[in-house]
N, C-alpha and C positions, 0 to 999 in steps of 0.2 A: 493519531494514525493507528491505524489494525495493524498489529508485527509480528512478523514473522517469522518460525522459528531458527535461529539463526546456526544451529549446530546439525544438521542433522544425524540422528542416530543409525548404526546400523542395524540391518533387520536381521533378526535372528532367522537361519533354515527351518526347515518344518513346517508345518500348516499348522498356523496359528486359528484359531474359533474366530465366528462370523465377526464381530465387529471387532476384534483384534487385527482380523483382516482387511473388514472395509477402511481403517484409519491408516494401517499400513500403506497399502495399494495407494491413498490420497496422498498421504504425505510423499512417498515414494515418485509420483506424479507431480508435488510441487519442487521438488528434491533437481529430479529430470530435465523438468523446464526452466529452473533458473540456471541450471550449471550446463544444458545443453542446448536450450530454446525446443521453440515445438516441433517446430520440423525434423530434429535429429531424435528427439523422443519417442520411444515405441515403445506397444504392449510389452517387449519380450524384456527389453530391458526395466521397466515398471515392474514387470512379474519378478524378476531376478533382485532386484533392490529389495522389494516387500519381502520376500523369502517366502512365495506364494507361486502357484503355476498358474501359465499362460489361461489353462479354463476357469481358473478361480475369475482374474480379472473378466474373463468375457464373459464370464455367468452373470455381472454385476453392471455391464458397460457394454453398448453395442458396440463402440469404436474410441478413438481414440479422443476424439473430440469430446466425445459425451466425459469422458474418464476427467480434460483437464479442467471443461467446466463445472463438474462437482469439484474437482481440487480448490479450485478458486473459491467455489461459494462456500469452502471448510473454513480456509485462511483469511479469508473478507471477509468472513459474518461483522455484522454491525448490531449486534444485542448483546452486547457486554453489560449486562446491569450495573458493575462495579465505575463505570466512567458516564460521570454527569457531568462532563464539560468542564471547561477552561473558566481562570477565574475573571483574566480579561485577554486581551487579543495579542500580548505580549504572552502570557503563559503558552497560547495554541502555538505562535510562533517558533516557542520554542521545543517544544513537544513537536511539531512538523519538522524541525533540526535535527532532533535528536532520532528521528526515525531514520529520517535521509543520510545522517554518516553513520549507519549501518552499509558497511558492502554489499553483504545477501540482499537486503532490500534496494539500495538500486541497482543491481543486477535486474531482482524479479521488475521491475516497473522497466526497464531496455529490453525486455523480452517480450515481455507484456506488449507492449507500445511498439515493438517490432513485427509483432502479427499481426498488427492489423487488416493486412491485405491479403494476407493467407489462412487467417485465425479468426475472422469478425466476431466470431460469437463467442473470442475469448473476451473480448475489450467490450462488449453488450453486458457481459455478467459483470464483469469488472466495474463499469459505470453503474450497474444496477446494484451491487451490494453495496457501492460505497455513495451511494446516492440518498441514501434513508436518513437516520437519523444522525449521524457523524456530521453529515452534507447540511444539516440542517443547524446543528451545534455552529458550526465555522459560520454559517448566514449570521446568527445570532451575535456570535461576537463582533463582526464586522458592524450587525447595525446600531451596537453598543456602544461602539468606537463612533460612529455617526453621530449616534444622541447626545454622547458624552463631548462633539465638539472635534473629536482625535481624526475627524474624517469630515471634508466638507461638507453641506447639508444636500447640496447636489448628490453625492454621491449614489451611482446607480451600483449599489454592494453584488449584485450579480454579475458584474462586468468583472468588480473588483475581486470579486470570489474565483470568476474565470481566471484573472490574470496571476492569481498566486498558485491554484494550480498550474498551469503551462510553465510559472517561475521554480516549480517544485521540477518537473519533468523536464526543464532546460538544463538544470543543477545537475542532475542524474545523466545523463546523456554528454555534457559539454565541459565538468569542472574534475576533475581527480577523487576517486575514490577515497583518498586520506584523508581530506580537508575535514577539520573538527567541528563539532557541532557549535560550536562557536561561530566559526567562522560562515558555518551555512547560514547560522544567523543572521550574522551583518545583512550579508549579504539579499535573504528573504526581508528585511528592514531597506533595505534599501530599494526592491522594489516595491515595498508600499509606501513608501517616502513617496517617490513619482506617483503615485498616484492619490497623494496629497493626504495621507498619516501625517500628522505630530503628534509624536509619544508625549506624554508629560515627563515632569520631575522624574520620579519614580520608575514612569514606562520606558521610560528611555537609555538604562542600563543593558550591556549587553550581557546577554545568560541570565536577564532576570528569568524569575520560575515562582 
């Protein structure tokens, strides 16, 4: 999972130079929308965060939508050279735990997933950056899990892909902020169980990594 930073910094006053500013303004925008959602987020308070004025942001952004869709596509990027994937479908498992008991992080996805009827083209960018190669890593160990026997032969891994996603976005919405990544664990093992996972020896420790 692509993570996000979970401290934010404050922005120093002054006008800071062009792309001191452009990262500002973004981050300040991802800062806004997890701790207020979109609708309560505005230019002025984005400009006040970043330590940059109202015409800096507008110079850069016609509105306010354009501003949170670059935010997203900073924090989504999906070309991390340093991540080549999971060694098998236990390790992804739990790498997806460990993102989800971050707070910041499910905040941002109940925000996310709460505009959708206000916000569409925040959840368009969102399925688009996180559609590329990440999206395509998780297929692979799924159909690894297949070969290898840990998943019926039937199994159609697109259904099963859907289903661990909505199991990720049910977690974040329905279970407590504190529960340990452990526990997200079991729990993400528990819905691939139902859909017919057997871990082996080995895979079947909880918090393997």
């Amino acid at each position: 999972m692509n993570t996000i930073d979970p401290s934010p910094t404050p922005r120093p006053a002054g006008r800071p130079r062009s792309q001191e500013a452009d990262l500002a303004i973004l981050m300040a925008a991802i800062d806004l929308l997890i701790e207020l959602g979109p609708a309560q987020t505005s230019i002025e308070q984005v400009a006040r965060r970043a330590g940059v004025t109202r015409a800096t942001v507008y110079r850069r952004f016609a509105d306010k939508t354009e501003l949170l869709v670059r935010a997203l596509q900073l924090v989504n990027h999906d070309q991390d050279p340093a991540f080549t994937g999971w060694r098998d479908l236990e390790h992804m498992i739990g790498d997806i735990s460990a993102y989800l008991a971050v707070p910041r992080h499910r905040r941002f996805l109940r925000r996310l997933f709460g505009s959708v009827d206000d916000y569409p083209e925040l959840m368009t960018t969102y399925r688009m950056v996180n559609g590329g190669r990440r999206a395509a890593m998780v297929r692979e160990m799924l159909c690894q899990a297949r070969d290898r026997g840990r998943l019926p032969q039937e199994t159609d891994v697109d259904v099963v892909q859907e289903l661990l996603s909505a199991a990720v976005l049910s977690h974040a919405g329905t279970h407590p902020d504190d529960e340990s990544a452990g526990e997200i664990e079991a729990y993400l093992l528990r819905i691939m169980k139902q859909a017919g996972y057997r871990p082996g020896a080995a895979e079947g420790r909880a918090g393997h990594r």
